[in-house]
C-alpha positions in Angstrom: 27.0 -23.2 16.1 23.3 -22.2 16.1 20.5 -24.8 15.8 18.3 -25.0 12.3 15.3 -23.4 12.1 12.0 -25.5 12.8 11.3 -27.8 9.6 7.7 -26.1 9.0 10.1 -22.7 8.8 12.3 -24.3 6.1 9.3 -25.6 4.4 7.7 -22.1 4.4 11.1 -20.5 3.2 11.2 -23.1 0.4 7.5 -22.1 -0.7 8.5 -18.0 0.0 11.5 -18.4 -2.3 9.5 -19.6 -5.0 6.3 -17.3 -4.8 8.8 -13.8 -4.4 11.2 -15.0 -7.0 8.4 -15.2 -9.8 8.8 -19.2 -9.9 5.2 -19.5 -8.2 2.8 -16.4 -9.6 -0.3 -15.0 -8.6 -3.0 -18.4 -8.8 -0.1 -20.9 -9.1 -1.1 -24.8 -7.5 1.5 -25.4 -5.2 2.7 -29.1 -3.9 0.0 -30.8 -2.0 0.9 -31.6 1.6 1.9 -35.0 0.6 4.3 -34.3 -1.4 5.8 -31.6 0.7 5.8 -33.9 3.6 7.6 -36.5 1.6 9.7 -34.1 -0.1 11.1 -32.9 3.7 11.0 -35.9 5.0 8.3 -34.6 7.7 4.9 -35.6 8.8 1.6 -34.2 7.5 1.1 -32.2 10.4 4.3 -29.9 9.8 3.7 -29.9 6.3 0.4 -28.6 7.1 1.0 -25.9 9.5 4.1 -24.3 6.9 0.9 -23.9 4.7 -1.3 -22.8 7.0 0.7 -19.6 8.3 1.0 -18.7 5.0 -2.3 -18.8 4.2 -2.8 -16.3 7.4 -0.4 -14.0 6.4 -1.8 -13.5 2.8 0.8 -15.5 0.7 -1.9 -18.7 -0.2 -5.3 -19.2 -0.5 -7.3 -22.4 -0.2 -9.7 -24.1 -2.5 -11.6 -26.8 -0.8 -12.1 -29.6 -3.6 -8.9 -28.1 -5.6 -5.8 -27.3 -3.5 -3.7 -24.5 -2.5 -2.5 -21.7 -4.7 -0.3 -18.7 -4.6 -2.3 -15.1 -3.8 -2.3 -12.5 -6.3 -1.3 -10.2 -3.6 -2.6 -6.7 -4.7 -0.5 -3.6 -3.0 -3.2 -2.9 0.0 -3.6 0.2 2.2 -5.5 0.3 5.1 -8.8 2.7 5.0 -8.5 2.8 8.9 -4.7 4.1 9.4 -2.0 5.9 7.7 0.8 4.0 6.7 3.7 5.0 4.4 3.3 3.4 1.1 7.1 3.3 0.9 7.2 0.7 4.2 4.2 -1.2 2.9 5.9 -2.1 -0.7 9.3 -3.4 1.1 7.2 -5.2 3.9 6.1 -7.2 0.9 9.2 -8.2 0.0 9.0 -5.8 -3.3 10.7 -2.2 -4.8 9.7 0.4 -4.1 10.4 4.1 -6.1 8.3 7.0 -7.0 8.4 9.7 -9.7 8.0 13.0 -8.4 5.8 15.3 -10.7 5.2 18.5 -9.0 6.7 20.0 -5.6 5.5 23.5 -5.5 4.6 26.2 -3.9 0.6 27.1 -5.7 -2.6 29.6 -4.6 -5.6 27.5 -3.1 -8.4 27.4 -5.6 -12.0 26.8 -4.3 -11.7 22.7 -4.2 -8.0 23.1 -2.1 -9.1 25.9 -0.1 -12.5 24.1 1.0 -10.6 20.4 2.0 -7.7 22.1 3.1 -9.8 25.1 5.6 -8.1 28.1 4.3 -9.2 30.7 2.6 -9.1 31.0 -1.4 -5.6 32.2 -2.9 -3.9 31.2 -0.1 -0.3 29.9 -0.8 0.0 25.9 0.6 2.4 23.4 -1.1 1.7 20.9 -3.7 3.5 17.4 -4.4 2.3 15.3 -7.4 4.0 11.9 -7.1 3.5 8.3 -8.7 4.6 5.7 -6.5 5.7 2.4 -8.1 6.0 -1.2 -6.9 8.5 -3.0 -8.9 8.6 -0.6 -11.5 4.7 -0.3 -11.4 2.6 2.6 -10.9 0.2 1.8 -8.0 -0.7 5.0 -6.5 -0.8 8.6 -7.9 -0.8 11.0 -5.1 -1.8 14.3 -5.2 -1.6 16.6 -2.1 -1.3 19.8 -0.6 -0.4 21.3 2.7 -0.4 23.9 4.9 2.8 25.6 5.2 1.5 27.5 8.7 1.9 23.4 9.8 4.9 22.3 7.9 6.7 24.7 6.7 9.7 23.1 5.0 7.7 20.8 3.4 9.2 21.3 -0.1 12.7 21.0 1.2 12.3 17.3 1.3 14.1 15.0 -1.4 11.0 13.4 -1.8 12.6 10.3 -4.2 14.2 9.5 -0.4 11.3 10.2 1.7 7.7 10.1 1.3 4.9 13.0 2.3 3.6 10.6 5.6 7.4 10.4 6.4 7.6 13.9 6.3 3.9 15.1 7.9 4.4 12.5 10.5 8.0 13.6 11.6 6.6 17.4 11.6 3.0 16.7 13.0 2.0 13.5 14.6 -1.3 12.4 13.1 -4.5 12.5 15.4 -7.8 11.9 13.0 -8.1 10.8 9.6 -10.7 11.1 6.9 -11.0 8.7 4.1 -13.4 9.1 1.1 -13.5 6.1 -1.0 -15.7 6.1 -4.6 -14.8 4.6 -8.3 -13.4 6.4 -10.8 -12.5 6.6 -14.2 -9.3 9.2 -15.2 -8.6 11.3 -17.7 -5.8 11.1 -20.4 -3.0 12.6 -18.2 -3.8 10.8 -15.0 -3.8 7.3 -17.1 -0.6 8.4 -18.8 1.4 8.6 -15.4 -0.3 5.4 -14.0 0.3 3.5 -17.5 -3.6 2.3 -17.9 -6.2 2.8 -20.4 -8.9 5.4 -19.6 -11.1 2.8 -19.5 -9.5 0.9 -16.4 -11.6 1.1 -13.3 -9.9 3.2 -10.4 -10.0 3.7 -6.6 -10.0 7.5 -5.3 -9.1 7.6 -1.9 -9.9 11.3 -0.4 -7.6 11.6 2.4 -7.4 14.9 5.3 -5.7 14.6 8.1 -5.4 16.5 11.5 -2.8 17.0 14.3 -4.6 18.0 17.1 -6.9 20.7 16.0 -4.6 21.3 12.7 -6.3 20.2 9.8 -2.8 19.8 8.0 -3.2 17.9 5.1 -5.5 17.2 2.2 -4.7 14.3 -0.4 -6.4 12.6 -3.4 -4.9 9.3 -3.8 -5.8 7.2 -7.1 -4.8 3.6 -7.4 -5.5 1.5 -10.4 -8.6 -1.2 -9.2 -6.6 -4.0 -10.6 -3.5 -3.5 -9.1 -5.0 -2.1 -5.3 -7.1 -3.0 -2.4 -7.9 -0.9 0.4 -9.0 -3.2 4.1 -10.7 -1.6 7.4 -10.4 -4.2 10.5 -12.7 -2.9 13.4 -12.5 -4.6 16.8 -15.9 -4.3 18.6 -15.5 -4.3 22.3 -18.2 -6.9 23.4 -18.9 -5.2 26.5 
């Protein structure tokens, strides 16, 4: 018969349960240590550290002078990798499905054919795809590649895999570039994230290289109020 887990572990999983099951949401007060401690029957100390691991890994935030309260825990990409947005909504504990607008076959015009280093008319591929968390939109991406690269790009189910599945499988990824600026989006683009024009936006310019292949360029839009991009840099003190 295996032993319980650790009683700061069953704490946390009490305070989890609550927060992912829509109990606790986004800037909820949760239980002071006290009563938490009481509740479990624990000191002060393990009460402390359940709460304290969560705050690391993004699920609380403190208020000196107020208490603790539940994160509003924004979908978040990282400006300094590529991940697959598919991996980063389940890792959260949440759904994740996409809407797949366009998967073509289309001639570079002057914008494609300068981000993407080919020459104009060239044929590349095109996906247009919303990708939702929970049901919401969060990102709509927009990119085109280089067939010379990846050539059976548009044989992919895309509502089973996702473009970085796919250009990561076929060419492993050796620099990034990532534009970031604010935008506002036209009626189209706010139909098929479900915002108002009027809804500040992050535009994430994304090209990306294997080897000396630039194989991909992306614009990625993501509603400001529902996103959050991070860069962490280590700095090598010597």
């Amino acid at each position: 018969m295996g032993s319980s887990p650790p009683l700061y572990l069953q704490i946390q999983q009490h305070l989890l349960e609550k927060i992912q099951g829509g109990d606790w949401p986004a800037h909820h007060q949760i239980p002071p240590e006290e009563q938490l401690a009481r509740d479990f029957g624990v000191s002060r100390m393990t009460a402390n550290k359940a709460i304290r691991d969560l705050v690391q890994q993004g699920y609380l935030t403190r208020q000196p002078g107020l208490g603790t309260f539940v994160t509003d825990r924004k979908a978040e990409s990282s400006l300094v990798d590529v991940h697959n947005i598919a991996e980063e909504v389940r890792e959260r504990g949440h759904d994740y499905r996409n809407d797949v607008l366009r998967c073509e076959a289309i001639e570079a015009d002057d914008e494609v054919a300068l981000r993407l280093g080919v020459r104009l008319g060239t044929r590349v591929f095109h996906t247009l795809i919303v990708h939702r968390e929970n049901g919401v939109p969060i990102q709509l991406e927009n990119r085109f590649v280089n067939p010379r690269w990846v050539p059976d790009y548009l044989d992919t189910d895309f509502s089973l895999h996702t473009p970085n599945e796919v250009l990561v499988a076929a060419c492993p990824i050796t620099d990034i570039e990532h534009v970031v600026e604010a935008v506002l989006v036209d009626e189209r683009t706010a139909t098929w994230l479900e915002i108002d024009t009027t809804t500040p936006c992050l535009c994430m310019t994304r090209r990306t290289w294997s080897d000396e292949h630039l194989i991909s360029y992306a614009r990625l839009i993501h509603p400001g109020d529902r996103y959050k991009l991070r860069s962490s840099v280590h700095r090598d003190q010597h």
